[in-house]
C-alpha positions as CSV (number, residue, x, y, z in Angstrom):
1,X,50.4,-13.3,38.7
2,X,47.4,-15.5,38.5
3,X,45.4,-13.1,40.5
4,X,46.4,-10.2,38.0
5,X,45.7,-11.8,34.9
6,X,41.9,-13.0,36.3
7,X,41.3,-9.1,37.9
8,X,42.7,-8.1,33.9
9,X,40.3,-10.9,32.7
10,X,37.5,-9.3,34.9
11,X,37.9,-5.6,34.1
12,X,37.4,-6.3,30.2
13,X,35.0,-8.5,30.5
14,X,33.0,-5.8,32.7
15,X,34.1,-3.0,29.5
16,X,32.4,-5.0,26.9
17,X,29.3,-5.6,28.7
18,X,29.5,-1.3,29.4
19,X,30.2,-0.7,25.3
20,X,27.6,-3.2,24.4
21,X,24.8,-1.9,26.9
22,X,25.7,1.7,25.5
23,X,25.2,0.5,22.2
24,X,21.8,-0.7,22.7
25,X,20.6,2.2,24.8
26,X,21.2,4.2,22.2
27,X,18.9,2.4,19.7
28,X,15.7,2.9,22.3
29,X,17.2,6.6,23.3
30,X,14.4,8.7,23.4
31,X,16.3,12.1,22.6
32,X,17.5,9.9,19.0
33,X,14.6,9.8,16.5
34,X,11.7,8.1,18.1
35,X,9.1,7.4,16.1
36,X,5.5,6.5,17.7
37,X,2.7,4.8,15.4
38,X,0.2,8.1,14.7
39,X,3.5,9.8,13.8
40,X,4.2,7.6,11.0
41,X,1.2,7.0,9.9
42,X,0.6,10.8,9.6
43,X,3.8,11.0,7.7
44,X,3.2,7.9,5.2
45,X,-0.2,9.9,4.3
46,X,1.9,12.9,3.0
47,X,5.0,12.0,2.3
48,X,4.9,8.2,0.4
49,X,5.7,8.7,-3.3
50,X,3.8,6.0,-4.2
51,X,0.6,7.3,-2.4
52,X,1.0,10.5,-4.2
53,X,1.4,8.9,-7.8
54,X,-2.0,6.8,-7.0
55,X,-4.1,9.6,-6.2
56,X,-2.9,11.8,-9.6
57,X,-5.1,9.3,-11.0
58,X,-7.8,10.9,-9.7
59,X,-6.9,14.0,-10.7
60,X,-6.7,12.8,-14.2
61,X,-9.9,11.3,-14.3
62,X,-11.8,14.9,-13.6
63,X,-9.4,16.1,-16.4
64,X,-10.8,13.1,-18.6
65,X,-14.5,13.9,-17.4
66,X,-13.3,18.2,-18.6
67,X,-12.2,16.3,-22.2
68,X,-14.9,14.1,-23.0
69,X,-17.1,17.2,-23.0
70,X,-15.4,18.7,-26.0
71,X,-17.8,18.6,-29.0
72,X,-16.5,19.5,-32.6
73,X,-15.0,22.1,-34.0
74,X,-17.0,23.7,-36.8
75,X,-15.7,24.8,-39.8
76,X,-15.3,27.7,-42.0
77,X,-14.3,27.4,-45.9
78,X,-13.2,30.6,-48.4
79,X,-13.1,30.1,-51.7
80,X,-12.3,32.8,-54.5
81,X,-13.4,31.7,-58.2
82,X,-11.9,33.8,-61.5
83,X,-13.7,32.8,-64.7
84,X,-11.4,34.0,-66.9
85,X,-12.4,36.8,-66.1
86,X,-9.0,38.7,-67.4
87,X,-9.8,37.5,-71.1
88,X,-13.5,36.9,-71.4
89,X,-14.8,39.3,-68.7
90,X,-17.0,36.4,-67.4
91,X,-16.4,37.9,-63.5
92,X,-15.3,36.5,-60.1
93,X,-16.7,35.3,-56.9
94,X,-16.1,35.2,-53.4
95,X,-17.6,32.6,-50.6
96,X,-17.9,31.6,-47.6
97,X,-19.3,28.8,-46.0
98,X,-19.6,27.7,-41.9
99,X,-20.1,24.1,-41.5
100,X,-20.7,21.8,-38.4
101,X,-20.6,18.1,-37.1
102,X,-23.2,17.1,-34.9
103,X,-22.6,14.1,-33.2
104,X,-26.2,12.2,-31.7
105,X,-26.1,11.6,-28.1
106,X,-22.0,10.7,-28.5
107,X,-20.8,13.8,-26.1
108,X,-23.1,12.6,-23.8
109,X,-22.3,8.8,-23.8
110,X,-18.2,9.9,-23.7
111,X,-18.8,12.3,-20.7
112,X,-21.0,9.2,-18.6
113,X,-18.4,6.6,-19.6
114,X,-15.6,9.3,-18.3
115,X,-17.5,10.1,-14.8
116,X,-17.6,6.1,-14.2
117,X,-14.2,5.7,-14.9
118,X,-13.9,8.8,-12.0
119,X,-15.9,6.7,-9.8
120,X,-13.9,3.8,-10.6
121,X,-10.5,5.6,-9.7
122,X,-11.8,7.0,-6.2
123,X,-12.4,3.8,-5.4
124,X,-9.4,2.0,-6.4
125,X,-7.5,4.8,-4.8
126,X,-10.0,4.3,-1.2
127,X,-8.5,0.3,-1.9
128,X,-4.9,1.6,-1.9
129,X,-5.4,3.4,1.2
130,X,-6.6,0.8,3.2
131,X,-3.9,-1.9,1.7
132,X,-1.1,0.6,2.2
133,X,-2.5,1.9,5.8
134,X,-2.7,-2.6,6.7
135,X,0.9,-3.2,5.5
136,X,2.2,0.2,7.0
137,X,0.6,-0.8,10.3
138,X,2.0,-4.5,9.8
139,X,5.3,-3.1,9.7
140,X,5.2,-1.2,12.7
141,X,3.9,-4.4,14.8
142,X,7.1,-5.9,13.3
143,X,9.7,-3.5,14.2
144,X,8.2,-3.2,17.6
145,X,8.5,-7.0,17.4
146,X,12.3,-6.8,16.5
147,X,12.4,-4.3,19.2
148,X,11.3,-6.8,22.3
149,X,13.1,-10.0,20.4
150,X,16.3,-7.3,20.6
151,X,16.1,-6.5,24.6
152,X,15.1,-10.4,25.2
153,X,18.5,-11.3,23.5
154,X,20.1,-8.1,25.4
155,X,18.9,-9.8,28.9
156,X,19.9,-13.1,27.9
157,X,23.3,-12.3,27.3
158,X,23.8,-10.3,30.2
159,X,22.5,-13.2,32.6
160,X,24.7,-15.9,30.7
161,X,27.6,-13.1,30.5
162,X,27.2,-12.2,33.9
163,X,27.2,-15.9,34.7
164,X,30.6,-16.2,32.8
165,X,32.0,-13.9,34.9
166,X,31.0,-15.5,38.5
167,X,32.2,-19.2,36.8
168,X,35.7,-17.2,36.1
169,X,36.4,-16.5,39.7
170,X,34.7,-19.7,40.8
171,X,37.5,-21.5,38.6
172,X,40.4,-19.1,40.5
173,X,38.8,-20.0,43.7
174,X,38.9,-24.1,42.2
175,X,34.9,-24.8,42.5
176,X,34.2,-25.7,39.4
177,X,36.1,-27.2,36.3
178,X,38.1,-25.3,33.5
179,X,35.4,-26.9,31.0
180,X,32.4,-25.3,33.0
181,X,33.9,-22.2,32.9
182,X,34.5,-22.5,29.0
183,X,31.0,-23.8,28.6
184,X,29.9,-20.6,30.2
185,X,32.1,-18.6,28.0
186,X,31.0,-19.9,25.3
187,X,27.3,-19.7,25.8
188,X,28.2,-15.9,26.2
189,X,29.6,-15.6,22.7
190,X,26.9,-17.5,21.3
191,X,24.0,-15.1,23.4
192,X,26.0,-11.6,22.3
193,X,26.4,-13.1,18.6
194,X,22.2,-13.4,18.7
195,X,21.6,-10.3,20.4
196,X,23.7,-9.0,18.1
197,X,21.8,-10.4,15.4
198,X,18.6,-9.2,16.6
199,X,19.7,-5.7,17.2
200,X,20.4,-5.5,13.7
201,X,17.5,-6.8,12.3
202,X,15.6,-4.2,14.6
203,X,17.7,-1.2,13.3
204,X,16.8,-2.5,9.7
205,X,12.9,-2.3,10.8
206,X,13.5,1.4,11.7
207,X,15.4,1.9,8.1
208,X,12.0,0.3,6.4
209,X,9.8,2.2,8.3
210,X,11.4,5.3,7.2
211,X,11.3,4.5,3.6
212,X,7.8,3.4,3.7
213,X,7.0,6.6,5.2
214,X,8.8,8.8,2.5
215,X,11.7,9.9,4.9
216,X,14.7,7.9,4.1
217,X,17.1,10.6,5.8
218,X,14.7,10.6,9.3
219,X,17.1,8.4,11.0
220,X,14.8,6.8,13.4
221,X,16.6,4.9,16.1
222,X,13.5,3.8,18.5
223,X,9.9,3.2,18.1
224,X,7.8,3.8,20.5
225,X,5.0,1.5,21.8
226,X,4.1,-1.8,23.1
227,X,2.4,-4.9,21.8
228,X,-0.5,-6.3,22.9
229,X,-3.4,-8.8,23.1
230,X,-6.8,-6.2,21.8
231,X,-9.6,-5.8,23.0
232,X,-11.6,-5.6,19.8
233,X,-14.5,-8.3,19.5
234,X,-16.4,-8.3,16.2
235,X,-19.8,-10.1,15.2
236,X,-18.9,-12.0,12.3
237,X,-22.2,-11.3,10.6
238,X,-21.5,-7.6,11.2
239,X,-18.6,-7.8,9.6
240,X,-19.9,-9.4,6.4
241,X,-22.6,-7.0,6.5
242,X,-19.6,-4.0,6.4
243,X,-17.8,-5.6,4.2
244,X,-20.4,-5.2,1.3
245,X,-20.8,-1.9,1.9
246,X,-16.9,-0.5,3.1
247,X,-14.2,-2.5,0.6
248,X,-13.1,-0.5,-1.7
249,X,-12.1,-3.2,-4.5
250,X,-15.8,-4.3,-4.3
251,X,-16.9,-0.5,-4.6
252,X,-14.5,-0.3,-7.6
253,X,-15.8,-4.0,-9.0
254,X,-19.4,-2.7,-8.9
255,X,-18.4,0.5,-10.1
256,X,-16.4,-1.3,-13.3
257,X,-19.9,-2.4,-14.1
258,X,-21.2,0.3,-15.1
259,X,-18.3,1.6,-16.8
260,X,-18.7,-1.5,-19.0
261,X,-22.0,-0.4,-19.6
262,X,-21.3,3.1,-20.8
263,X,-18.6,1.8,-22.8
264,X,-21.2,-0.6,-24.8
265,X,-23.5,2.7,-24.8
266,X,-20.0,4.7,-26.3
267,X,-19.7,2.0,-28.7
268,X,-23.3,2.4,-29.8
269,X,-23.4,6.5,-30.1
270,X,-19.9,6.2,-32.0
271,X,-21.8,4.0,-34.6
272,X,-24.8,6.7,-35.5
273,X,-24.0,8.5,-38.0
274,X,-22.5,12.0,-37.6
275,X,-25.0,14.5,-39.5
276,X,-23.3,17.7,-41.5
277,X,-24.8,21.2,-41.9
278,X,-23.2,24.0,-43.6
279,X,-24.4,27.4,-44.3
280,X,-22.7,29.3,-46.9
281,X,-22.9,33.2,-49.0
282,X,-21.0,33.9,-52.1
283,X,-20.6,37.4,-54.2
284,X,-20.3,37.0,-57.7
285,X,-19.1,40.3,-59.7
286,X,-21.2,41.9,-62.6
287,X,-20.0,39.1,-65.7
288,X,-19.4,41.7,-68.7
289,X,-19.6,39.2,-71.4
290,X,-21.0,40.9,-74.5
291,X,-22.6,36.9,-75.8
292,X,-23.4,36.0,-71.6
293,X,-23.9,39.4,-69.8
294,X,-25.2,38.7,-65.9
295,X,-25.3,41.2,-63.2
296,X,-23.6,41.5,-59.9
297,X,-25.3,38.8,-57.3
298,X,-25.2,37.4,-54.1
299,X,-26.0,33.7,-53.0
300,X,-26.7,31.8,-50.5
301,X,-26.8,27.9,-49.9
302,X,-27.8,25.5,-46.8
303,X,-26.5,21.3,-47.2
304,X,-27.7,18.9,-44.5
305,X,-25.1,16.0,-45.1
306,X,-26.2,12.6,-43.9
307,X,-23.6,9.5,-44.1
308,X,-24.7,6.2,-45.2
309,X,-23.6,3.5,-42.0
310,X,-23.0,0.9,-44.3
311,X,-20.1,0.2,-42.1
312,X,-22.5,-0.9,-39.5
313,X,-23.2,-4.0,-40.6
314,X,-20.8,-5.3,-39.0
315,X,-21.3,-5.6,-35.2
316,X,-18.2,-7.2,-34.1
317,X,-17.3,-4.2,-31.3
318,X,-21.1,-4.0,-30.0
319,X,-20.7,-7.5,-29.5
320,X,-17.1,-7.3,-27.9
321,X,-18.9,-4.3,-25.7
322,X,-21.5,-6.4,-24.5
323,X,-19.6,-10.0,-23.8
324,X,-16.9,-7.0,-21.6
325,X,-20.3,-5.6,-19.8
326,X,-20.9,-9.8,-18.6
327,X,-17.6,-10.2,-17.8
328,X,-17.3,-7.2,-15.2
329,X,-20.9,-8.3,-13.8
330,X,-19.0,-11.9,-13.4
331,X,-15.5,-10.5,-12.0
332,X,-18.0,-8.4,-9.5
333,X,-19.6,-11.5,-8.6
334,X,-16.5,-13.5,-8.2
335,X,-14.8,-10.8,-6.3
336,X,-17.7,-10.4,-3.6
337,X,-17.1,-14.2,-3.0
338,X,-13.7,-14.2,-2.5
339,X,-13.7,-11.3,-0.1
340,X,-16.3,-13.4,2.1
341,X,-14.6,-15.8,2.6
342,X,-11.6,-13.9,2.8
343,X,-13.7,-12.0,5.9
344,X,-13.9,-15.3,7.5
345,X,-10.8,-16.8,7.5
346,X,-9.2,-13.6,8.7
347,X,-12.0,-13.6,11.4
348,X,-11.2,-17.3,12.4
349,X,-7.6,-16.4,12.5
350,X,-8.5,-13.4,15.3
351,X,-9.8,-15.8,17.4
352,X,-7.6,-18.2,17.2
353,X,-4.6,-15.5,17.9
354,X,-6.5,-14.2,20.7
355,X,-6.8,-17.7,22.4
356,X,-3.5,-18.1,22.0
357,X,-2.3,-15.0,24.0
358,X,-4.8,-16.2,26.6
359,X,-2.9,-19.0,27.7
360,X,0.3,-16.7,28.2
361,X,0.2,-14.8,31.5
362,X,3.0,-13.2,33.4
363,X,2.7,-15.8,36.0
364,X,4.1,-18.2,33.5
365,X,7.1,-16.0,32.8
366,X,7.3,-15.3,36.6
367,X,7.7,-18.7,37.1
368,X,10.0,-19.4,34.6
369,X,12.0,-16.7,36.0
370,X,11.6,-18.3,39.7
371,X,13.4,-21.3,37.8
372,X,16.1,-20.0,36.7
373,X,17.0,-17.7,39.7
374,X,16.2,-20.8,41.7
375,X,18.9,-22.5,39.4
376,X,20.9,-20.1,39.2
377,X,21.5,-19.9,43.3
378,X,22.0,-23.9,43.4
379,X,24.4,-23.7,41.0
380,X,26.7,-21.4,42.4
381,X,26.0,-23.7,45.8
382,X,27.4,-26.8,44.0
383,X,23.8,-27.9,44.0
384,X,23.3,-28.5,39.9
385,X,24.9,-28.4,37.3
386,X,25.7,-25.9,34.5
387,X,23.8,-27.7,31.7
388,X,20.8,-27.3,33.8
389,X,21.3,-23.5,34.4
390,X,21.6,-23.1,30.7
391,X,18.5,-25.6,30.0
392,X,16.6,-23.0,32.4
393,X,18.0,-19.6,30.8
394,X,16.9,-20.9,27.5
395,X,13.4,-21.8,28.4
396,X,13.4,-18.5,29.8
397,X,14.3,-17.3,26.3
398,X,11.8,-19.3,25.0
399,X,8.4,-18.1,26.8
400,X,9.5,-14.2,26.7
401,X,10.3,-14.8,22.9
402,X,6.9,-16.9,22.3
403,X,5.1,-14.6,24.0
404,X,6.4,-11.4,22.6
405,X,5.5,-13.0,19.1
406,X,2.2,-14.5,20.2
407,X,1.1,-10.3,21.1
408,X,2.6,-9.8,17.3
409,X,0.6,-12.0,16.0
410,X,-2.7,-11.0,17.6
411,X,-2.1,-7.5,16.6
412,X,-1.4,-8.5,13.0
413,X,-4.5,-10.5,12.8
414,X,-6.5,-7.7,13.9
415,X,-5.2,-5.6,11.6
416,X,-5.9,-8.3,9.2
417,X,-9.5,-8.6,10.0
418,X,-9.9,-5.1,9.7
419,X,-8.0,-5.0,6.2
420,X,-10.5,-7.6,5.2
421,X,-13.7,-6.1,6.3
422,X,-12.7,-2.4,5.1
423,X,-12.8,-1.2,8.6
């Protein structure tokens, strides 16, 4: 009966590990939804709603530039007089006049000020590119991240699981204790409650992913890829050099500049005064008056109307105009400061990433591995005991999970760096 209940013991323990393994072959299946990095990226560009709201701005701004060409409207007045003429025969006119606004430079100052503003939105759109194209490729690094953290936690629980299983028949064959063989049980609940932890954080990744790219309903199951430590070396100098010339928010800062400037030019034109010509004819009948007799006529009259700007004396929005045209030169000039050093420290945190991934090699996880198999054989000799195999299975865990997050970490800093210098 003993013998039964172990070989009963044995087969389920052998069906979990088969439904489990299934579970997390199908997350890296590559006939599911794999998605690799170029795919995304290509889908993000057309498909993210938020992308596509950022660049109507653009569009509005040539619409802008279209309306700030509009000049006014002239104007044409009718006007029909009766003297009395029905009791006194004194006669009727007719007349009509065309009159115009002309506006002194103001057309021209609206339509400058609109074409920086264009300026201004093609760069702040370039800017949202290259944030959203950083974070998007952060993202990726992570769910391939979650990805190797989720098959390190897979192998870990097989080893410990597998080792439950030999300590099960080493306990029916009276080699080692019931508590060694519950301390190996346990350790397996405790590596397929992380595994399972980590497969679903890695599932969740995918769900993001798809979001950020606009596809909600993809159902990717899989990324494909692989991190690593890059091979990209930058001259610091050269990047600072690109950096003036390639970020986008500093393109947009200088650019704010001179839309400051055109506004304070705006603000001058709108104070000229606006001057008003009118042309006008008028028909006037034959008066029949017997005491003021006139004959039929026709006139003509031509007004130049000139406003007096007594208004302008005061010059609280020139002076607003100007004290926002030194402010934008200042926010420039702050902004060009911050993104140095910002250049720097994402530079000094490159190398430092890379150094780090130089002092992981294979031959450290090799050896690690050596340990554990080495441990691993001595245990099931009666040579060590089970805390030790466990103590070497989770240094195991250890390197493969430091190093898997040191490769992340190098690849983020990159992208970092490049993020920073507007590569």
């Amino acid at each position: 009966m003993k013998t039964k209940s172990l070989s009963k013991y044995l087969q389920a323990i052998v069906c979990t590990f088969i439904i489990l393994n299934s579970q997390f072959s199908t997350l890296n299946s590559a006939s599911a939804q794999p998605l690799s990095y170029h795919q995304f990226i290509d889908t993000l560009m057309s498909r993210n709603k938020a992308l596509a709201a950022q660049r109507l701005n653009v569009q509005v701004g040539e619409a802008e530039v279209t309306a700030a060409r509009a000049f006014q409207d002239p104007s044409v007045t009718v006007e029909y007089g009766n003297n009395s003429d029905w009791l006194i025969a004194m006669g009727k006119s007719l007349s009509v006049e065309l009159s115009k606004s002309f506006s002194l430079g103001k057309v021209s100052a609206r339509t400058r000020l609109a074409k920086q503003s264009l300026i201004v939105a093609g760069a702040e759109l370039d800017d949202y590119l290259r944030n959203l194209r950083a974070d998007a490729t952060v993202s990726f690094f992570d769910a391939l991240l979650a990805r190797d953290l989720a098959a390190i936690g897979q192998e870990a629980w097989q080893n410990v699981q597998a080792l439950a299983a030999s300590d099960s028949l080493r306990h029916a064959r009276g080699d080692i204790s019931e508590l060694d063989m519950l301390q190996s049980r346990l350790e397996a609940h405790l590596a397929e409650q992380e595994w399972n932890s980590r497969a679903t954080d890695y599932r969740n990744k995918l769900v993001q992913l798809d979001a950020l790219a606009g596809t909600p309903d993809r159902g990717t199951t899989a990324v494909e890829g692989s991190l690593g430590v890059p091979s990209e070396e930058y001259a610091l100098q050269w990047l600072l050099d690109t950096m003036m010339q390639a970020r986008a928010d500093l393109l947009a800062a200088r650019a704010g500049i001179n839309v400051a400037r055109s506004e304070l030019q705006v603000t001058r034109r709108e104070r000229m005064p606006d001057i008003d010509l009118s042309v006008g004819v008028s028909h006037n009948s034959e008066v029949l008056n017997e005491e003021a007799p006139a004959p039929e006529f026709i006139g003509y009259t031509v007004g130049v109307g000139i406003p007096l700007p007594v208004s302008n004396l005061n010059r609280g929005n020139v002076r607003a105009a100007q004290l926002r045209s030194q402010q934008a030169e200042l926010q420039a000039d702050d902004l060009e400061m911050q993104v140095k050093a910002e250049v720097v420290c994402a530079y000094n945190n490159y190398q430092a990433a890379r150094e780090r991934a130089k002092r992981f090699s294979t031959t450290l996880m090799e050896n690690a591995r050596q340990v554990l198999d080495g441990k691993l054989y001595a245990y099931r000799r009666g040579e060590t005991s089970l805390l030790e195999v466990l103590n070497a299975q989770h240094t195991y865990n250890e390197i493969q999970e430091a190093y898997a997050e040191c490769l992340h970490d190098c690849m983020v800093a990159l992208t970092e760096l490049q993020r920073a210098a507007g590569i």
